[in-house]
Residue, then its C-alpha position, 0 to 999 in steps of 0.5 A: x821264058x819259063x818263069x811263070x810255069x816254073x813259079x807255079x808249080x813251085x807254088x804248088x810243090x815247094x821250095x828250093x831246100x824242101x823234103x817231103x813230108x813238111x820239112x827242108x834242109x837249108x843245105x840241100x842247094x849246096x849238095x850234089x844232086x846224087x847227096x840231094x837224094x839221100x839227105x834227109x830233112x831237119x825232121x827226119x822227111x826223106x820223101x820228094x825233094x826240092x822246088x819241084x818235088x822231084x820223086x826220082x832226082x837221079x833218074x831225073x837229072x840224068x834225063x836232064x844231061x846232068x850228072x848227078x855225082x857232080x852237078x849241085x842240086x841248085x836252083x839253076x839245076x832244079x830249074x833245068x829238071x823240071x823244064x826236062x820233066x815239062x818236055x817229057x810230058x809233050x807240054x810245048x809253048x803251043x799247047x799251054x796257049x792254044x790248048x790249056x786244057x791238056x797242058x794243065x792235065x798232062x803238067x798236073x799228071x807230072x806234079x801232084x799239086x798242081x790242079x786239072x782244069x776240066x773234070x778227067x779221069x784221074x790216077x785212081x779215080x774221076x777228078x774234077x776242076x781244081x783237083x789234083x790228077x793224084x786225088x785219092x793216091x798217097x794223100x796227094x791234093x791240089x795245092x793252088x787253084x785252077x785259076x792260078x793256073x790259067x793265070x800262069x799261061x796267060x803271062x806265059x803266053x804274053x812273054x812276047x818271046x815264044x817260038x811256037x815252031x819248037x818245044x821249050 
């Protein structure tokens, strides 16, 4: 059900094994997600990590009702953070079909890469289309266009499986 969402901003932030800046550790999906957040990257990178770029992963798992000493920072458990961060925002299957707008905004204010759909304010200063909410903040950028995102709703919207009565 979260496929499409989840894929795009994978697409935007990275992979399962990533570490910012630029690097990974093949081993990060094998690790417990307290270990995920103080490994560090097969070239030093000890900055956001996993498919989601997460910047707090222990926080962040916690917010999940996972345990960060126990649980593994796999793909299941990175797919279920960032589903807990997509909650956290108030995006809901309704508002990615009736008001994308907004769910592009309040998904691009929760991760870097991913671009507003319409000219805003952003963090530091006024972003337009295709720009990243982080523009001008610690170097972040957009890293997929607005189109991806719009064509990620519009598979999301046609899943056939969506319940508008609740939240993800």
């Amino acid at each position: 059900r979260y496929g499409p969402i989840l894929n795009l901003i994978g697409s935007a932030e990275g992979g399962y094994t990533s570490i910012a800046p630029n690097d990974k550790n093949d081993n990060l999906t094998n690790m417990t997600i307290a270990e995920a957040a103080n490994a560090k990257g097969e070239n030093g990178g000890t900055g956001a990590i996993g498919k989601y770029q997460l910047t707090n992963p222990i926080q962040q798992a916690v917010n999940a009702g996972l345990d960060p000493e126990k649980d593994l920072f796999n793909e299941e458990n990175q797919d279920l953070i960032a589903i807990s961060l997509i909650k956290g925002r108030g995006i809901t299957a309704d508002m990615i079909i009736n008001d994308p707008i907004r769910a592009a905004s309040l998904l691009a204010m929760e991760f870097a890469g991913i671009p507003v759909l319409a000219d805003q304010q952003g963090y530091v200063q006024s972003v337009q289309r295709g720009q990243s909410y982080y523009r001008g903040f610690n170097g972040n950028r957009a890293t997929i266009t607005p189109e991806a995102v719009e064509a990620a709703f519009k598979q999301f919207s046609q899943t056939g499986q969506l319940d508008l009565s609740k939240r993800f």
